[in-house]
C-alpha positions as CSV (number, residue, x, y, z in Angstrom):
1,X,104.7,81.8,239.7
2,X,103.9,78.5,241.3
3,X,101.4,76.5,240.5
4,X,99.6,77.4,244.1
5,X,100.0,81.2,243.5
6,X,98.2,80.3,239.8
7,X,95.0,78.8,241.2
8,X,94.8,82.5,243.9
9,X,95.0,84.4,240.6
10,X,93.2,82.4,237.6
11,X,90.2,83.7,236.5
12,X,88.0,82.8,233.3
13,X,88.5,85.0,230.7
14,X,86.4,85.6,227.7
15,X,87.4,88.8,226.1
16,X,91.1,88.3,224.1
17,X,94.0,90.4,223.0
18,X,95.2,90.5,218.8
19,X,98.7,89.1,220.4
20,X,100.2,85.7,219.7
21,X,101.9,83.5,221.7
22,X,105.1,83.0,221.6
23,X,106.2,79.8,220.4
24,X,108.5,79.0,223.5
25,X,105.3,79.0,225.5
26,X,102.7,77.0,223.0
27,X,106.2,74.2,223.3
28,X,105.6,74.4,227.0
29,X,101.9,74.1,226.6
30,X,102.0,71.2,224.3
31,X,104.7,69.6,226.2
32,X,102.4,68.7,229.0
33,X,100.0,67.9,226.6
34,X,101.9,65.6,225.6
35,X,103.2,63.3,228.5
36,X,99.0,64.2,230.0
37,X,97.7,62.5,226.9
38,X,100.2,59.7,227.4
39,X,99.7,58.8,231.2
40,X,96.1,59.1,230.8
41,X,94.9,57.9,227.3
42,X,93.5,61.0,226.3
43,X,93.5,62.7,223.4
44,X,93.7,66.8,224.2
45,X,94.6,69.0,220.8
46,X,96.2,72.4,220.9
47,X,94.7,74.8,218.1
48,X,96.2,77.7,217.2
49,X,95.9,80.8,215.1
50,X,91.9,79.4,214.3
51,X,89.4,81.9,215.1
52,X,86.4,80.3,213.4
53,X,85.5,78.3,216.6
54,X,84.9,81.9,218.4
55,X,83.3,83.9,215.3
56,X,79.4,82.7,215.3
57,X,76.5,83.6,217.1
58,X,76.9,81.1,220.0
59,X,80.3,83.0,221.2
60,X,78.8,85.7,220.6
61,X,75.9,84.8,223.1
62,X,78.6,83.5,225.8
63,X,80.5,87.0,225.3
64,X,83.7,85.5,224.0
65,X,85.7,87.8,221.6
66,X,89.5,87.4,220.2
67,X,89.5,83.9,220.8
68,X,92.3,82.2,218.6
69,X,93.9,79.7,220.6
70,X,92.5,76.9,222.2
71,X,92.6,73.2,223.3
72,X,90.1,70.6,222.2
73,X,89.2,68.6,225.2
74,X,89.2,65.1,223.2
75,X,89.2,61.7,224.8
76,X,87.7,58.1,224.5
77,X,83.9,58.2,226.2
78,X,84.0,57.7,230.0
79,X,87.6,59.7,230.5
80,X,85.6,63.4,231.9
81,X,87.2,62.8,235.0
82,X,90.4,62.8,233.3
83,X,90.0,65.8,231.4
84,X,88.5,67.8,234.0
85,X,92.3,66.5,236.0
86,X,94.4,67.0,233.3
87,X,93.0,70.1,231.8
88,X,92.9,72.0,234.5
89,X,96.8,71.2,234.7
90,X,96.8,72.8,231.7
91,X,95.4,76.0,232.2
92,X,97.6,76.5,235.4
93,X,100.7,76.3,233.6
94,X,98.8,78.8,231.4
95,X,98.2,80.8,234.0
96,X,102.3,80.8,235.1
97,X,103.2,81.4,231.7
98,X,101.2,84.9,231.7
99,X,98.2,83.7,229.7
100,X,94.6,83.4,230.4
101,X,92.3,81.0,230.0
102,X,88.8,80.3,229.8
103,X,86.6,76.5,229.9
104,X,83.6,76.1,227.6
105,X,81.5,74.0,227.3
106,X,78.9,75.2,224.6
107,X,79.4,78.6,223.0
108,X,81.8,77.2,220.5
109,X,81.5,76.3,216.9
110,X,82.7,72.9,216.2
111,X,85.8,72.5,213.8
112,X,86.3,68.9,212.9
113,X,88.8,70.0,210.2
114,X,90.9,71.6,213.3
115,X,91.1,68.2,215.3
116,X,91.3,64.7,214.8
117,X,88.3,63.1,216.9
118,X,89.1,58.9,216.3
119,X,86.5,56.1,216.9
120,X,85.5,55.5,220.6
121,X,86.4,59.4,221.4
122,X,83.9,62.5,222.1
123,X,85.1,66.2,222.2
124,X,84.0,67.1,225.9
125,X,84.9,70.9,225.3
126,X,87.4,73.3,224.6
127,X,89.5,75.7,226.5
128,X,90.0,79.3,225.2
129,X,93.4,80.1,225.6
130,X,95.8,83.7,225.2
131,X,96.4,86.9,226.6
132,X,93.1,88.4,228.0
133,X,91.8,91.7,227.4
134,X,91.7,92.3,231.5
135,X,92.4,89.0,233.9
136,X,89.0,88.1,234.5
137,X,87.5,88.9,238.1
138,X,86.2,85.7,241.1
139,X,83.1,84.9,241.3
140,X,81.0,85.2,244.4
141,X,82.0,82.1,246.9
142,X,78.9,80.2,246.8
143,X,80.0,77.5,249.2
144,X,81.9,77.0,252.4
145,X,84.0,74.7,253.5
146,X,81.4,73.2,255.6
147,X,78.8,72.3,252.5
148,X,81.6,70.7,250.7
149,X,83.0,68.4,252.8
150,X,82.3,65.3,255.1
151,X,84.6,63.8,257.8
152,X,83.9,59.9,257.6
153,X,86.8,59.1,260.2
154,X,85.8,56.3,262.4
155,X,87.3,58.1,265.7
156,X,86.1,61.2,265.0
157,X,82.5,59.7,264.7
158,X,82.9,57.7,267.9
159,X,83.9,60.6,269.8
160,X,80.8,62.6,268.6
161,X,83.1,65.5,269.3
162,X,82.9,68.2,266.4
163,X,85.1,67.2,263.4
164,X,88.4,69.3,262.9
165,X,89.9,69.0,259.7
166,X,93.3,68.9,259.3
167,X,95.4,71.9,257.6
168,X,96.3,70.0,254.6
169,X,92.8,68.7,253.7
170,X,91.2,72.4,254.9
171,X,94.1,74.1,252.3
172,X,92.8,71.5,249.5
173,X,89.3,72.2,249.8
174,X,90.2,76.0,249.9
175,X,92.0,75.5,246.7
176,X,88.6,73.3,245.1
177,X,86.5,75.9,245.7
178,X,88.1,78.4,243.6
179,X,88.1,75.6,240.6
180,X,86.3,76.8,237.6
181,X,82.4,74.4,237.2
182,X,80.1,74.8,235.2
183,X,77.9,78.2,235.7
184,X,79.7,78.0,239.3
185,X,77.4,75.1,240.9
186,X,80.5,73.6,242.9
187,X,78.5,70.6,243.0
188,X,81.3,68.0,244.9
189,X,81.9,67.0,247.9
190,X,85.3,65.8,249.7
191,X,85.0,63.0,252.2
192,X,88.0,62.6,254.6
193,X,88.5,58.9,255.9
194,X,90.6,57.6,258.4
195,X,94.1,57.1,257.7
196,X,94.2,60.6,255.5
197,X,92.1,59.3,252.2
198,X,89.9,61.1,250.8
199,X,87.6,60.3,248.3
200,X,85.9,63.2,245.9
201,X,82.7,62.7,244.2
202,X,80.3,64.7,242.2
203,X,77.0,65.8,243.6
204,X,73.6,64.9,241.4
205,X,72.4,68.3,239.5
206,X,69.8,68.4,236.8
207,X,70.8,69.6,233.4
208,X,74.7,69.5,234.2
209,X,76.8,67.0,231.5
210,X,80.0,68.5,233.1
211,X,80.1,67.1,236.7
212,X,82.3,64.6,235.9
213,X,84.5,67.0,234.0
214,X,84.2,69.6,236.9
215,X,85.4,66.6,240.0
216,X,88.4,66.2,237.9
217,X,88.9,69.9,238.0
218,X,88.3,70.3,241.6
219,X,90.6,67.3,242.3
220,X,93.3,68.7,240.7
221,X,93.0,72.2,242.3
222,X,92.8,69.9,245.7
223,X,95.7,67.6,244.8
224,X,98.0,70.7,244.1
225,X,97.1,72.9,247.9
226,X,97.0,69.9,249.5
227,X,100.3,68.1,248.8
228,X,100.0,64.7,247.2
229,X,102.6,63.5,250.0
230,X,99.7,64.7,252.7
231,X,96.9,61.8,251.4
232,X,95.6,59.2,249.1
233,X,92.8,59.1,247.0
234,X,90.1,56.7,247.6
């Protein structure tokens, strides 16, 4: 499975199997953890085999069950963007490796005996991680194409002619859209500028302290459809 066919299929799942994972695949998982912490200065931990952060009330209110396995999303304060970019790389190789995944952000119990949080550094959230009782099902498309994006090409606006985007940006944006946010707002935008940049940025939405963490979600989903050889960001 490639990492395109893993962002078609990826769903959040909150309901887990009593199966471990084999160890070739947590090596695989903590490999890119790994090198991800090191490029970016993050500080992502994988947990295993600890059920106590799924076991109270508040997983119990967001409908999680079976959860074991999971990834504290830990990095110095300011770096959401990064884990939203990162993570998300993360659960796709997940996703190829025939596990499920799910983002939370708060129906977890905290385990600071699990996870090493240093000075400077803020756990952001976690991400439930496994084989999934059933592979989780799409949520409704909320958005178009059309509400998320903006063509700030010079020519284009000159013209006044109606904006076509090209295939590369249109497959990106496809790809954002089906990016996990938090309770599905899709609040981002993609602005295409002349000489194919494109800059991403989060929309203002009350009561949301994951926007940050969701653009660097979508951005990665985008990077991925899109080609990284096809544009730069701004």
């Amino acid at each position: 499975m490639t990492l395109q066919e893993a962002i078609l299929v990826r769903h959040s799942v909150r309901q887990y199997m009593d199966k471990p994972v084999e160890a070739e695949k947590i090596a695989q998982l903590q490999a890119l953890i790994d090198k991800s912490n090191g490029e970016a200065g993050l500080h992502m931990q994988l947990i295993t085999n600890e059920p106590k952060a799924f076991s109270g009330g508040l997983a119990k209110y967001g409908k999680f069950s079976g959860v074991g396995n999971y990834i504290a999303m830990i990095a110095p304060k300011g770096k959401d963007v990064e884990l939203g970019y990162y993570g998300e790389q993360v659960v796709l190789l997940a996703q190829t490796l025939g596990l499920n995944t799910c983002w939370v952000g708060l129906t977890f119990s905290k385990q600071p005996d699990k996870y090493e949080i240093r000075e400077g550094e803020v756990l952001n959230s976690v991400i439930a991680l496994g084989y999934g009782a059933t592979q989780g099902k799409q949520h409704p498309q909320k958005k178009t194409i059309e509400d998320v994006c903006e063509d700030k090409r010079v020519e284009s606006q000159k013209s006044k002619v109606e904006s076509h985007y090209p295939s590369w940006f249109i497959k990106g944006v496809e790809a954002a859209l089906l990016a996990p946010t938090a309770i599905n707002q899709q609040k981002f935008l993609f602005e295409l500028h002349d000489n194919n940049r494109v800059k991403a940025k989060a929309r203002l939405v009350l009561l949301n302290n994951y926007a940050s963490t969701d653009l660097g979600i979508v951005k990665c989903h985008f990077e991925i459809a899109a080609g990284k050889e096809n544009f730069e960001w701004v």
